[in-house]
N, C-alpha and C positions, 0 to 999 in steps of 0.2 A: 526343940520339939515339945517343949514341957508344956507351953502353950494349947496343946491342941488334947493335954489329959483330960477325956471325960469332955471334953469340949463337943460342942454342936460344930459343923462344918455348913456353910451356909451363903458362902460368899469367897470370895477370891481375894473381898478385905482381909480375910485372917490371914494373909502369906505374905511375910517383908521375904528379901533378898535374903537373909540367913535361915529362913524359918524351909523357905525353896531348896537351898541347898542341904538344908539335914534329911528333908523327903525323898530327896532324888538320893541321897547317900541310902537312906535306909531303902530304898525303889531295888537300889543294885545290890544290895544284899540279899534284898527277896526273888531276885532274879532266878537260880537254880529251885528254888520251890517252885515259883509261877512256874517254871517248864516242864514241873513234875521228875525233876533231876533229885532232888531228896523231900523227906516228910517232916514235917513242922506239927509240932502240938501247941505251941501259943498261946491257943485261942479255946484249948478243951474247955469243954463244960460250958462256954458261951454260946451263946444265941442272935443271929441276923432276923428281921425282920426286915423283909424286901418286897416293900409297897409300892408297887408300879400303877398307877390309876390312869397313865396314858401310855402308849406302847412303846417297845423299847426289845430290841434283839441284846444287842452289845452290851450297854449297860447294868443291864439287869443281870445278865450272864457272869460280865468280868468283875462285878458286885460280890455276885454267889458266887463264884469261883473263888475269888482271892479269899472270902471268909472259910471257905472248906479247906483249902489250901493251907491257912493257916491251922484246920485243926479243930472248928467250931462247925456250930451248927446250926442249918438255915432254914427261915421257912418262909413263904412268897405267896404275896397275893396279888392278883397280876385282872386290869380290869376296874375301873368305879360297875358295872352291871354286876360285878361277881362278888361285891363288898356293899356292906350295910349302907352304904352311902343311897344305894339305888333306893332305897327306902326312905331315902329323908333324914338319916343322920349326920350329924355335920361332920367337918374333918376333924375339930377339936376333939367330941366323943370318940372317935374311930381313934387316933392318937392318944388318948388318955386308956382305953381299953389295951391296947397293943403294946403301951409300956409296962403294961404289970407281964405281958408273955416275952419277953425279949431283954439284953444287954445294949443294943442295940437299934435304930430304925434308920433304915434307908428310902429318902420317898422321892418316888417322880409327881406331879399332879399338872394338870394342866392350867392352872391358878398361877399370876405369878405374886410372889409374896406365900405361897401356900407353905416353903419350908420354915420361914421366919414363924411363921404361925403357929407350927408343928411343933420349933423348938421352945415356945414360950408355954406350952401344956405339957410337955414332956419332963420324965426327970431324968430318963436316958438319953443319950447323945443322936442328936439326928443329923443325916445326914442329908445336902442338896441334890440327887439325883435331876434336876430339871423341873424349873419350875413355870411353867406357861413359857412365854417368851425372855424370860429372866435371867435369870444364870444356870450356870452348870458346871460348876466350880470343878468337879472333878474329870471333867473333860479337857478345863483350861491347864490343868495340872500335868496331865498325861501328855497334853499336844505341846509345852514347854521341855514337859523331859523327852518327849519324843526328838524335840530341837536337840535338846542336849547329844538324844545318842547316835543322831544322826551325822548332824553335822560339826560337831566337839563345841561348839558355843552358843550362846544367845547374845551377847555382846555385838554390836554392831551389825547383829543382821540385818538387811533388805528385806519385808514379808509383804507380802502381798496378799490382802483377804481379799477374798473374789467368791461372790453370789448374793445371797439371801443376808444382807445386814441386817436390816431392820428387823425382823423377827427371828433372824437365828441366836440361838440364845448363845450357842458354842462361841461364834467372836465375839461378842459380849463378851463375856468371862476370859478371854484369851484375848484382846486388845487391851485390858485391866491390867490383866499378869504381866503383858510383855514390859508395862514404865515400871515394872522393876529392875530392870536390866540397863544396861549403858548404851547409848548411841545406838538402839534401835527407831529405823525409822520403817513406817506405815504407809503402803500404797490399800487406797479402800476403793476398790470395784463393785460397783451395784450398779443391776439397770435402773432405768428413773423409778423414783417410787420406793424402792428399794434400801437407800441409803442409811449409813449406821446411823444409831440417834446422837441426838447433839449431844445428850447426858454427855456419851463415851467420846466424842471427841473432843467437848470441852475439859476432861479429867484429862486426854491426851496431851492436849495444849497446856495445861496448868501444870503435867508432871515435866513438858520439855521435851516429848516425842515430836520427831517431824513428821508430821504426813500429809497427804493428798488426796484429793477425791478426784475419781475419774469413772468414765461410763465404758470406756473401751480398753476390751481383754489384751490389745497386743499391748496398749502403756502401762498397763498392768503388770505386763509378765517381762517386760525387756530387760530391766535394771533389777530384778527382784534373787536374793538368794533361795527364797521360798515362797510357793504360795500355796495357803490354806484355803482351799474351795468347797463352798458348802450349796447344797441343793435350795431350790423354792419351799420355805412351809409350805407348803400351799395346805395346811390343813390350820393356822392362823388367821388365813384370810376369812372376811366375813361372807363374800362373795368369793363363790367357787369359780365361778366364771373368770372373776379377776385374776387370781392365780393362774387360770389355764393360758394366758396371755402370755407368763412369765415362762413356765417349764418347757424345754427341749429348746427353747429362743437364744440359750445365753451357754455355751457348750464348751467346755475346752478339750480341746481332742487334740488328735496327733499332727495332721495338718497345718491349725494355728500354730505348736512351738516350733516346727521344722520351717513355717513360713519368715519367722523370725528368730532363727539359729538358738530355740532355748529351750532343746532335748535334754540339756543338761542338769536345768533347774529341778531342785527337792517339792516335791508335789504329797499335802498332806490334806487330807478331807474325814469329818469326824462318821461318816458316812448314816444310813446310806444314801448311794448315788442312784438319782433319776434324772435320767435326761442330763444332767449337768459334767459331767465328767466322762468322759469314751473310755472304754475296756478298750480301744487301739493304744493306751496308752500304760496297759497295764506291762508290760516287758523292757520298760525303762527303768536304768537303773534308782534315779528316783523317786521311781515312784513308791511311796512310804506309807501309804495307808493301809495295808493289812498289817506291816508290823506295828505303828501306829497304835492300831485297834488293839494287837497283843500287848503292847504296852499297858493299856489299862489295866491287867491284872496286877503287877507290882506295884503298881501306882497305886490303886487301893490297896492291895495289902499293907503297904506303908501305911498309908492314912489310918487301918485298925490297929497295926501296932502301934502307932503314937497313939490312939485314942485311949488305947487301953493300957499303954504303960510299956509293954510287952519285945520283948526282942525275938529275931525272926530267924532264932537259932536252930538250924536241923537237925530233926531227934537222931536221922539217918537216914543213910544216902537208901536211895531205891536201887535195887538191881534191876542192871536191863535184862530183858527176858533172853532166854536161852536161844539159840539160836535153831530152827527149827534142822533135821536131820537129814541130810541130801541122798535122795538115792546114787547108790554106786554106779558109775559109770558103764 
């Protein structure tokens, strides 16, 4: 992990196959903090800066979360209308201002390249939160150890990415991460139009992952041990119209896996869901996307404890609260 001291995080380049497993090692030790099971000081005295410039429930949350959690302290500005930027200053200014108040920056923007940029003015560590259609390195990260704790390997999985390829930036960063693994192969479902770019699947071909492109959801989901389903940007597209073509058209519900006997399959989506995924679907036991989402809080927290040097040692445990007093019978 020594790699990642003071380091920028900025890409899914930075994770070989060992660097993967000291994160997801130190992930499961920050597990009883992320659940508020004991208190961690770590991080005292530090500073988050949590710049979200396009919107973001989850992220930005399990961001501030896992920094508190740790024991540090955050502060967020959420919005380019509600940041100097609405006035004509650029991101480099806004980044160079921001490192003198922080340890820290974590940024979404809607630019892609905007983190590379951030990291090159900075002299504090910045972090990929989502960069336009780019990457989101700490999504890729979460939805590989999500593999881990769900199904005990990433080794020779079946995955199935199914919706928004081309502009979703989450399989981007997570069809990267997977050729670090052995004998994982790739089914890529997109409607037309849709399909992953070539960048990613000529890195796939080059690293020796097999995959396939296909337009329909049942060849998708037949042979697959998992599949990661992601919604329409529809806020990428230039044409609003064009996107309304895509959403509520391309569904995976309960229906289709019962039609083809695959109630069984791990179903993980970096959320959230419109139109693309059924709530008939939520009371299987695969279905994995809100623990998923909780995952991201130890997954970041790992990433600040290597950033910062820092082990994610409990000052002490929390007591559970007392139990409230029964009236007598």
């Amino acid at each position: 992990m020594n790699h990642l001291l003071h380091a920028d995080i900025v890409s899914v380049d930075q994770f070989d196959r060992n660097a993967l497993t000291g994160l997801f090692t130190l992930a499961d030790r920050c597990l009883p903090i992320a659940r508020g099971e004991a208190r961690c000081e770590a991080l005292r005295g530090r500073v988050l800066a949590n710049l979200f410039f396009e919107p973001s429930t989850r992220t930005r949350l399990s961001f501030g979360t896992a920094f508190l959690r740790l024991g540090g302290a955050l502060e967020t500005t959420v919005g380019l209308q509600f940041s100097s930027m609405a006035k004509g200053e650029t991101l480099e200014d806004t980044i160079r201002v921001i490192d003198g108040y922080a340890d820290v920056l974590v940024l979404r923007h809607p630019e892609e390249g905007s983190a590379r940029r951030a990291a090159r003015v900075a002299s504090r560590p910045v972090v990929n939160a989502g960069d336009g259609p780019g990457e989101h390195p700490s999504q890729a990260l979460l939805d590989v150890y999500t593999l881990q704790r769900e199904l005990g390997r990433v080794d020779g999985l079946r995955v199935a990415l199914v919706g928004d390829l081309r502009y979703g930036r989450t399989v981007h960063s997570l069809a990267r991460l997977l050729t670090r693994f052995d004998d994982v192969s790739l089914v890529l479902c997109a409607p037309p139009g849709l399909d992953m770019p070539r960048t990613i699947t000529t890195e796939l071909s080059r690293a020796g992952v097999r995959w396939h492109a296909t337009e329909s959801l049942r060849d998708a989901f037949e042979d697959a041990d998992v599949a990661y389903v992601t919604r329409i940007q529809a806020e990428r597209f230039e044409d609003p119209t064009e996107a309304a073509r895509y959403v509520g058209n391309y569904v995976v519900n309960l229906a289709l896996l019962e039609s083809i006997g695959r109630t069984d399959i791990t179903l993980l989506h970096p959320l959230p869901r419109h139109g693309d995924l059924s709530a008939d679907l939520d009371h299987l036991p695969g279905a994995a996307w809100f623990r998923q989402s909780h995952y991201g809080v130890p997954i970041r927290m790992a990433m600040f404890c290597a950033l910062f040097g820092v082990e994610p040692t409990p000052a002490y445990p929390i007591e559970p609260p007392t139990p409230s007093p029964q009236p007598a019978p």
